[in-house]
C-alpha positions in Angstrom: -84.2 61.2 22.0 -82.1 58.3 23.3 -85.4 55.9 23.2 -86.0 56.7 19.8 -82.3 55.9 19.1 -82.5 52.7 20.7 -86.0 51.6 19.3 -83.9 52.6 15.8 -81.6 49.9 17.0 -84.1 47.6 17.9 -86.2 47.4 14.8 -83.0 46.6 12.7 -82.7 42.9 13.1 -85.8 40.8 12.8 -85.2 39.7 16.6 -85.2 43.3 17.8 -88.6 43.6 15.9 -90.3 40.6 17.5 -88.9 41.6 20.5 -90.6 44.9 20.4 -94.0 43.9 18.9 -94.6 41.1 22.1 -93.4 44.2 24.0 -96.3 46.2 22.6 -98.9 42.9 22.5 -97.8 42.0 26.6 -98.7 46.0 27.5 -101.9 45.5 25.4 -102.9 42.3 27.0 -102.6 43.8 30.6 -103.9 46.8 30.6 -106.8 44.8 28.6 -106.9 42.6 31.5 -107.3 45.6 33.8 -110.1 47.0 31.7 -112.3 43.9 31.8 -111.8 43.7 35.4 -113.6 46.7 35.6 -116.1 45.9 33.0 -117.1 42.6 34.6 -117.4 44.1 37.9 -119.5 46.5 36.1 -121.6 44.2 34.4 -122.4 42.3 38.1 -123.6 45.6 39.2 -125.8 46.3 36.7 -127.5 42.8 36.3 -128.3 43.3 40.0 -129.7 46.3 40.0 -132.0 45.7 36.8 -132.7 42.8 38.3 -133.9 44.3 41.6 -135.5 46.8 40.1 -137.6 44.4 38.1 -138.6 42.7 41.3 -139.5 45.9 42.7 -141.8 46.4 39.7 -143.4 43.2 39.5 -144.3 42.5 43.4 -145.5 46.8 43.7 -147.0 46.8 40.1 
C-alpha cells in the first residue's frame, strides 16, 4: 500500500514520470541482457551439435 502511495507521488510531476519509465526501461534492458545470454549460449550449442551431427551423416552415410 505504501508503494502504490509513493508511485501516486511519483507519477505527479513529469520528472517523477521519467524517472519511473527509465526505471521500468533499465529493469527491461537487464533482465533482456540476461535472457540473450542464455539464448546465445544456446544458439552455440545447437550449431555444434547440428553441425556434428551433419558430419556424422555425411562421413557414415
Amino acid at each position: 500500500m505504501l508503494a502504490v502511495l509513493a508511485l501516486g507521488g511519483l507519477t505527479s510531476s513529469p520528472l517523477g514520470t521519467l524517472l519511473l519509465a527509465l526505471v521500468a526501461v533499465t529493469v527491461i534492458v537487464l533482465v533482456g541482457r540476461f535472457v540473450l545470454s542464455v539464448a546465445w549460449k544456446l544458439l552455440v550449442v545447437a550449431t555444434i551439435l547440428v553441425g556434428a551431427a551433419w558430419v556424422v551423416t555425411t562421413v557414415l552415410g
